[in-house]
C-alpha positions as CSV (number, residue, x, y, z in Angstrom):
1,X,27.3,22.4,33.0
2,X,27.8,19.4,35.3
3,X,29.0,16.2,34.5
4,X,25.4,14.9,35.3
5,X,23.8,17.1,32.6
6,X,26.1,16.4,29.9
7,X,25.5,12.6,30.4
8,X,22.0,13.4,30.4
9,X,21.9,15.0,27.4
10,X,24.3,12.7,25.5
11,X,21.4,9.8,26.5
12,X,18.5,12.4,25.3
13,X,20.3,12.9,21.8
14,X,21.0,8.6,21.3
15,X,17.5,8.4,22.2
16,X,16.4,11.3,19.6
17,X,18.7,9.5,17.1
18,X,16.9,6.3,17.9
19,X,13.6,7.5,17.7
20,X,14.5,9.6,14.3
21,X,15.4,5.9,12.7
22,X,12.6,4.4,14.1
23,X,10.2,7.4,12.3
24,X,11.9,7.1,8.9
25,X,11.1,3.2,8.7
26,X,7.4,4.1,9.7
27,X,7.4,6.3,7.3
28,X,8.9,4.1,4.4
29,X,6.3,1.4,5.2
30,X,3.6,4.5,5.4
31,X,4.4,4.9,1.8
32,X,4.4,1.4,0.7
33,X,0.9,0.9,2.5
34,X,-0.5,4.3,0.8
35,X,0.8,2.7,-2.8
36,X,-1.1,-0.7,-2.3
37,X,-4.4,1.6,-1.2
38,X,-3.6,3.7,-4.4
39,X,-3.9,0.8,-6.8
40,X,-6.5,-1.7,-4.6
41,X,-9.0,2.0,-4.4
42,X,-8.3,2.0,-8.1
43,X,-9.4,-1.6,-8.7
44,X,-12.2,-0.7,-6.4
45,X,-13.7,1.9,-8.9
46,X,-13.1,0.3,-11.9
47,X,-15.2,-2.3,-10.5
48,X,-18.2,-0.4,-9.5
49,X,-17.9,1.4,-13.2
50,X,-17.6,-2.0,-14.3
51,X,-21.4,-3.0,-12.8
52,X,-22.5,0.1,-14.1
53,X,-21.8,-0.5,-17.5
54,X,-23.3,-3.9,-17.0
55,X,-26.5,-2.4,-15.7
56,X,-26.7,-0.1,-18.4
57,X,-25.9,-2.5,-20.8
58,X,-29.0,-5.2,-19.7
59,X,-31.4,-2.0,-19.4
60,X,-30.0,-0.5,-23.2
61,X,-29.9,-3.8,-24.9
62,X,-26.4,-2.3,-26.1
63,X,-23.7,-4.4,-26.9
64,X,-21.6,-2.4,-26.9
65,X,-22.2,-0.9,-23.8
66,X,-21.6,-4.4,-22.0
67,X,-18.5,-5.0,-23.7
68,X,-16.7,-1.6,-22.6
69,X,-18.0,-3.0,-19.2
70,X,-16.0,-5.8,-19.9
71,X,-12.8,-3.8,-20.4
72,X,-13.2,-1.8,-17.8
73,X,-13.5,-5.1,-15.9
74,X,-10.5,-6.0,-17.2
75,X,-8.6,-3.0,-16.3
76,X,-9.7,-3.6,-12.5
77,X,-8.0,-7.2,-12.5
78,X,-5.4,-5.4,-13.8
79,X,-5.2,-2.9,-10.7
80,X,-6.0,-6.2,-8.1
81,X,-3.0,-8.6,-9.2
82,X,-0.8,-5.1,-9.5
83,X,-1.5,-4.4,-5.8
84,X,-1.1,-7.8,-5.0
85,X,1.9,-9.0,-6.5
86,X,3.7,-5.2,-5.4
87,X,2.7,-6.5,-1.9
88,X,4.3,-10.2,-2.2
89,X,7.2,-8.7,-3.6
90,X,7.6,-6.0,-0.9
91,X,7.4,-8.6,1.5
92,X,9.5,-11.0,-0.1
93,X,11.7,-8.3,0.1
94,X,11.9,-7.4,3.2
95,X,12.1,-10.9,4.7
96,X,15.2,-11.5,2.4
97,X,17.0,-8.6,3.9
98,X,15.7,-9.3,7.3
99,X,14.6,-5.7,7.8
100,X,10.9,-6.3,8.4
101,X,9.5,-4.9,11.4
102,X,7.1,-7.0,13.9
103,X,4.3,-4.7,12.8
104,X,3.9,-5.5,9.1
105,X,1.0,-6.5,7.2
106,X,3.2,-9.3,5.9
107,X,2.3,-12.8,7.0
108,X,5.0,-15.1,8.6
């Protein structure tokens, strides 16, 4: 091998390396993004089961009905200020330690 090659593939691997590091922070915000989804889809549904239980509640005349659509209501705040605060935090976080990356959701 010439000196030429070996120099080229010294760069080649530093820029491998750098690309590798670059990848594994994607993927830890990948993960943190899929989490917020996870609970904010969650809050989602127990919304729209929520309405449901309200609809069938007014066409039933069921108390009962309405007030498990009331929980379920509740369970869905539950899910909203979950996601919400895990995202404050996670940004909190990573502005404390400096590590956030230009492209985060996280507002400045």
């Amino acid at each position: 091998m010439t000196v030429k090659t070996i120099n080229e593939l010294a760069k080649l691997n530093r820029k491998q390396q750098e690309i590798q590091q670059e990848a594994q922070k994607l993927q830890v915000e990948a993960e943190q993004d899929l989490q917020h989804h996870q609970l904010f889809a969650r809050s989602v549904a127990a919304l729209q089961v929520a309405i449901s239980m309200g609809a069938i509640a007014a066409l039933t005349r069921k108390r009962i009905v309405w007030y498990v659509g009331l929980g379920i209501a509740t369970i869905r705040i539950r899910f909203m200020v979950a996601g919400t605060l895990s995202n404050i935090l996670y940004c909190l976080l990573l502005k404390s330690t400096r590590l956030a990356p230009n492209n985060t959701n996280c507002s400045t």
